[in-house]
C-alpha positions in Angstrom: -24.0 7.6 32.9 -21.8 9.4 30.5 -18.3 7.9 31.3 -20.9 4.5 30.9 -21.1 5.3 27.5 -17.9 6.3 27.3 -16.3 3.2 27.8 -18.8 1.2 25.6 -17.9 3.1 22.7 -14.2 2.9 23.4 -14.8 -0.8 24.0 -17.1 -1.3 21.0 -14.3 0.5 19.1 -11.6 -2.0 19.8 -13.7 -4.6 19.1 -14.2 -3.6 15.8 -10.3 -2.7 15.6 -9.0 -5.9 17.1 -12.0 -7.9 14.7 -10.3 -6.0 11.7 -7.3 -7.5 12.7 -8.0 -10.9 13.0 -9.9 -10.8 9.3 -7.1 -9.1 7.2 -4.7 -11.2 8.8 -6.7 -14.3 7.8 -7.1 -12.6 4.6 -3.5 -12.4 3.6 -3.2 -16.0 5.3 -5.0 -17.4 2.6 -3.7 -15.4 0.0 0.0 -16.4 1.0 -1.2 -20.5 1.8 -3.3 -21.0 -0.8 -2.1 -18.9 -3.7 1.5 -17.7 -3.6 3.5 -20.3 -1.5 2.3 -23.4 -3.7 3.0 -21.5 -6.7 6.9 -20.5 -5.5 5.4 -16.7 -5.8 7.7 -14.5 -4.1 6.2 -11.0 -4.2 8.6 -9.7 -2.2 8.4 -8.8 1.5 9.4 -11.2 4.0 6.4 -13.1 2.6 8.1 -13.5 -0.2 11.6 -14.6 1.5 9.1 -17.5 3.5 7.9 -18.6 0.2 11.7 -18.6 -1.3 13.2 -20.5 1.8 9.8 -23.4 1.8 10.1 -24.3 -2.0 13.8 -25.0 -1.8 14.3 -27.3 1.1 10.9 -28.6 -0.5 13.3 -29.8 -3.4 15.2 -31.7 -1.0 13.7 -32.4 2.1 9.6 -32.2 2.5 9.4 -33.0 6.0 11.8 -30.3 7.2 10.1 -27.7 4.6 6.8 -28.2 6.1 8.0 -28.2 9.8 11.4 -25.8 10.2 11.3 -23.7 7.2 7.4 -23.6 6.9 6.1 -20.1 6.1 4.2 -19.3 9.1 8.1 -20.4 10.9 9.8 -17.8 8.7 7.5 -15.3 8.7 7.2 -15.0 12.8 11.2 -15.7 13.1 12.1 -12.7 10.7 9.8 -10.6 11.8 11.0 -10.8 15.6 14.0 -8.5 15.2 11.9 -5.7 12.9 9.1 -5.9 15.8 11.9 -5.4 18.7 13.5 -2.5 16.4 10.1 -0.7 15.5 9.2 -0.9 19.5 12.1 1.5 20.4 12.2 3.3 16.9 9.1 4.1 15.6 5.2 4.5 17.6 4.3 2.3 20.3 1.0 1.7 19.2 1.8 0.4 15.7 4.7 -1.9 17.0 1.8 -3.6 19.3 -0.7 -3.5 16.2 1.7 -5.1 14.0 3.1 -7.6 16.1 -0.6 -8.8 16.7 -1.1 -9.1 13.3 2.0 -11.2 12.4 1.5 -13.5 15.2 -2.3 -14.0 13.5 -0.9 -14.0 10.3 1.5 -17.0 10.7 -0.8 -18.6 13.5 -3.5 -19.2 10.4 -1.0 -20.2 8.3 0.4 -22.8 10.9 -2.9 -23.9 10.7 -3.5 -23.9 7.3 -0.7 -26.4 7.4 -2.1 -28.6 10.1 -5.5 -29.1 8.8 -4.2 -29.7 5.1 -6.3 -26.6 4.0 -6.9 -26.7 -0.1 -4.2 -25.1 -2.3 -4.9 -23.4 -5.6 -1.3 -25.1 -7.7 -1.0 -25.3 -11.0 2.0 -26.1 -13.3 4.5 -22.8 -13.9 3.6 -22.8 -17.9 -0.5 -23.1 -17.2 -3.4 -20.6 -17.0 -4.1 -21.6 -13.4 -1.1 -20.1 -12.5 -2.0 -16.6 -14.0 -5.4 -16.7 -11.7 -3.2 -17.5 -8.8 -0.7 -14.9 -9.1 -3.6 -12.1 -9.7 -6.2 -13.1 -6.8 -3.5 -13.8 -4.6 -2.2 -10.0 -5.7 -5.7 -8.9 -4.9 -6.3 -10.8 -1.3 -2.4 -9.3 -0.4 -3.4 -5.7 -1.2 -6.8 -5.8 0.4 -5.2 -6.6 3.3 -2.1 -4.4 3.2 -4.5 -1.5 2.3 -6.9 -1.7 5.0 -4.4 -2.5 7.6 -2.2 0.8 6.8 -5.4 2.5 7.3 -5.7 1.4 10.7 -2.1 2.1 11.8 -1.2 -1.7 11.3 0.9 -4.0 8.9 2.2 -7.5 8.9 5.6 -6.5 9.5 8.8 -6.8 7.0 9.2 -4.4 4.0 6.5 -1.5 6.2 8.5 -1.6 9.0 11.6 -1.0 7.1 10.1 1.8 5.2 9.1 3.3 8.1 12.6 3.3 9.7 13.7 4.7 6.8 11.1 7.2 6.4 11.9 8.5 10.4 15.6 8.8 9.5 15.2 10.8 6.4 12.0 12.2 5.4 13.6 13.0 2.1 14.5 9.6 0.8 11.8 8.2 -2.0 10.1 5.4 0.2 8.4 4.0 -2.6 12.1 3.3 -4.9 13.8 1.9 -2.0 10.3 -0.8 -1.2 10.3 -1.5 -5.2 14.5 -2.3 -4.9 13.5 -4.2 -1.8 10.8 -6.2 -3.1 12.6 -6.5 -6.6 15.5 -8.5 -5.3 13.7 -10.9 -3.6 11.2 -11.0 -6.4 14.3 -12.4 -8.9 15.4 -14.9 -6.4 12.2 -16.9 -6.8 14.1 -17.5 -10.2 16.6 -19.5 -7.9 14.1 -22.2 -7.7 13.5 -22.8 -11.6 17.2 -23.1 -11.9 17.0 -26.3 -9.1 15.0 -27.7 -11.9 17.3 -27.3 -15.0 18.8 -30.8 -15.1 17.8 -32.5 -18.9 16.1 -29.8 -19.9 16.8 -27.8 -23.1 17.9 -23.8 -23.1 14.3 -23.0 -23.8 12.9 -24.9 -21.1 15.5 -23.8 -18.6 14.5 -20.0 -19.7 10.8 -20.7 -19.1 12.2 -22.5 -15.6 13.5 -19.6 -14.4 11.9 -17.1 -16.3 8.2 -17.3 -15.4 8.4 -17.5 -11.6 10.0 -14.2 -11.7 7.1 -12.7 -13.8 4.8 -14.0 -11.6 5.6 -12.9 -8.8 6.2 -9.4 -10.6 2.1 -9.7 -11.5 1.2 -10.4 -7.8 3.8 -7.6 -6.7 2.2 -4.9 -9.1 -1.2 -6.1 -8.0 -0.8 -5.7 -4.8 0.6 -2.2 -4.7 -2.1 -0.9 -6.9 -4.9 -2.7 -4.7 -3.4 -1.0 -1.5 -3.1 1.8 -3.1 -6.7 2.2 -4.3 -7.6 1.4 -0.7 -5.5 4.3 1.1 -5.9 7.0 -1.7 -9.5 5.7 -2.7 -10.6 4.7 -6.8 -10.7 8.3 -7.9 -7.9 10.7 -7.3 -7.3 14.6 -7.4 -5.6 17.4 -9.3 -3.6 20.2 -8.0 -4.5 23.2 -10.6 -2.1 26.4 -10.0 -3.3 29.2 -11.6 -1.6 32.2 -12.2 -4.4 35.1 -13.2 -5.3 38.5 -12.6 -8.7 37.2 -11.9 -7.7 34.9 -8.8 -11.1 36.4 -7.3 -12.9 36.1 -9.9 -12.3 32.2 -10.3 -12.3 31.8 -6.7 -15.5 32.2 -6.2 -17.0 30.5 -9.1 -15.0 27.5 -8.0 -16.6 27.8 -4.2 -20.2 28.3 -6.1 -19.9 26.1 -9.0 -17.2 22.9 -7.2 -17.4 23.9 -3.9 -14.4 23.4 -3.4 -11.6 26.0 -1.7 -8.1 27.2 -3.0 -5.5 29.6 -1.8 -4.5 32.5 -2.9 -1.1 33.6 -3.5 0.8 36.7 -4.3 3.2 36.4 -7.4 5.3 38.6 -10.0 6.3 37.5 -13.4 10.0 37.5 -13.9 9.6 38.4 -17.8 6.9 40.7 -17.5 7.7 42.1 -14.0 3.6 42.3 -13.7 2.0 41.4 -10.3 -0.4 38.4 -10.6 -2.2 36.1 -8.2 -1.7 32.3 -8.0 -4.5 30.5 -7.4 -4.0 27.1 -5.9 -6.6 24.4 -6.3 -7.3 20.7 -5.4 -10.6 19.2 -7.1 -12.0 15.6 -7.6 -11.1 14.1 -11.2 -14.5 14.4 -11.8 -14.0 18.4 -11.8 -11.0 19.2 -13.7 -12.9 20.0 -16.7 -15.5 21.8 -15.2 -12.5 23.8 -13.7 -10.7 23.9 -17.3 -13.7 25.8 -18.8 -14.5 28.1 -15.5 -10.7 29.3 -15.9 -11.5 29.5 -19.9 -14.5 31.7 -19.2 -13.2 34.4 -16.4 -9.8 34.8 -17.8 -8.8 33.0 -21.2 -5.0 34.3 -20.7 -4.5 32.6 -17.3 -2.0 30.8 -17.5 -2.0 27.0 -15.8 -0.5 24.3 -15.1 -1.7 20.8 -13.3 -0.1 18.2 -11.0 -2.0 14.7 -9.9 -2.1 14.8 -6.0 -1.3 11.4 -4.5 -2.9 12.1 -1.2 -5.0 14.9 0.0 -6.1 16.0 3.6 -8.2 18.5 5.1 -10.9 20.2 5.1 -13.2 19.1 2.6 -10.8 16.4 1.7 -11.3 13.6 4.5 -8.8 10.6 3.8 -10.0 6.8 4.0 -8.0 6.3 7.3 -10.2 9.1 8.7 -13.4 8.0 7.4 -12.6 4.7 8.8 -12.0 5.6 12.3 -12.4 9.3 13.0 -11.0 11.2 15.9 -8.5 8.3 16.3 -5.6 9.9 18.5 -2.7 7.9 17.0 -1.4 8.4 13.8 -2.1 7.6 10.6 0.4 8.6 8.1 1.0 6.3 5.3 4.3 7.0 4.2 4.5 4.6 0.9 3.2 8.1 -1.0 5.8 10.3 -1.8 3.5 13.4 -1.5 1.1 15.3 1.1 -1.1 17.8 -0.5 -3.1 19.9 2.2 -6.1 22.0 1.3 -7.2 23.1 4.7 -9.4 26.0 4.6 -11.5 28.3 2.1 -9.9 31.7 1.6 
């Protein structure tokens, strides 16, 4: 009876896994069909190379842009030799994940194409474009955040970080995606030029100009919509604290925050004095109340306070955990530069 229920909840798990899949794949589907690809958009990623490739043969050849270089083509074509590189590089599990989720992702874009599925398209200079490049932003990160949460992505620029990150921990992941994404962000500027023929130089500025900034919109958007995601809407400090009262503040922060810390031996080099460090991670929410409890114990502490990009542990459960705890793959998301760990009360 137990290994009965066993196997349901494993199975009723990967339902729900596998479901995930197939809706954040359709998700970024119709944010790359509808919104960013008719707009010649290219907010980087391999995404963005698909759009790039579609809207210049477009220029000169619509049946081959729509059959040969159509998005869902490029996308699944590029993404082949990442997919074989990540199976013998990086986790097994994630190369299978992701590879499901391409194949998704261009198979409802193939679609898309088939079935003639509305396009939201407006001209470069008009408002509708600034809608487009900002839901299709949102729609990209919604589904880039959720699916890094559940050891997934849709290939490209993540499974290039992730190479990178395995090779040397130490390199900033986040600069070498933004140099990534930024170069293929300016070559949507390569179609405005196509265009330049009659035109004046302001109009030929404009041309080029204002693909490039939208597609830097929908690039920012997305990054800070994925990011919300992983890290959640409100993030944490990191108060150090150097006091002779580390006791003291400890365990009005446990009463008062409940919240943890650790404690830390420490001598001034000036001074020569012994001193404790007190080392703290709280909510937003409770940096002031921590401010004033520091203020009150010991007004000569002396403090200083870093913004945690991610925190784990006890008392601190990430999204990716919430989401599916107990999991026994990994989840590490390594687009944040930072892993602040606050794993027990001391």
């Amino acid at each position: 009876m137990e290994d009965k229920n066993l196997l349901k909840k494993k199975i009723r798990k990967y339902v729900l896994l596998y479901t995930a899949f197939i809706v954040l794949s359709f998700i970024r589907a119709v944010s790359t069909y509808v919104f960013i690809v008719p707009n010649a958009f290219a907010p980087g990623g391999i995404g963005g190379i698909a759009s790039v490739v579609y809207n210049i043969v477009k220029q000169y050849n619509v049946s081959l842009a729509e059959s040969v270089f159509n998005p869902a083509v490029v996308v699944f074509v590029l993404n082949i030799p990442l997919l074989i590189i990540s199976f013998f590089k990086l986790n097994k599990r994630f190369t299978f994940n992701t590879a499901f989720c391409v194949l998704l992702y261009s198979g409802f874009m193939g679609l898309f194409s088939l079935i003639k599925f509305p396009v939201f398209e407006g001209a470069i200079d008009s408002g509708i474009v600034i809608i487009a490049a900002l839901v299709g932003g949102i729609l990209a990160g919604v589904s880039l955040g959720f699916l890094l949460m559940i050891n997934s992505s849709l290939g490209g620029t993540d499974i290039i970080a992730k190479l990178g990150y395995k090779r040397n921990p130490n390199i900033n992941v986040n600069w070498q995606i933004f140099v990534f994404d930024s170069i293929i962000v300016l070559f949507s500027g390569i179609i405005g030029i196509i265009n330049i023929e009659g035109k004046n130089a302001n109009e030929i500025f404009l041309a080029v100009s204002l693909p490039i900034f939208y597609s830097f919109i929908t690039l920012y958007i997305t990054s800070k919509v994925a990011d919300i995601i992983t890290n959640g809407l409100e993030s944490s400090y990191v108060f150090n604290i150097i006091t002779s009262k580390a006791e003291e503040i400890g365990k009005a922060v446990v009463a008062e925050l409940k919240r943890g810390g650790t404690i830390l031996d420490g001598k001034g080099i000036y001074t020569q004095y012994n001193r404790m460090i007190l080392i703290c991670v709280v909510k937003k929410r409770q940096a002031s109340q921590l401010k004033k409890i520091v203020a009150t114990i010991d007004p000569e502490a002396f403090m200083y306070i870093n913004k945690a990009s991610e925190v784990s542990g006890f008392g601190f459960r990430s999204q990716a955990q919430m989401f599916d705890e107990g999991r026994d793959f990994e989840l590490k998301h390594e687009r944040n530069e930072t892993s602040i760990k606050n794993d027990k009360y001391t």
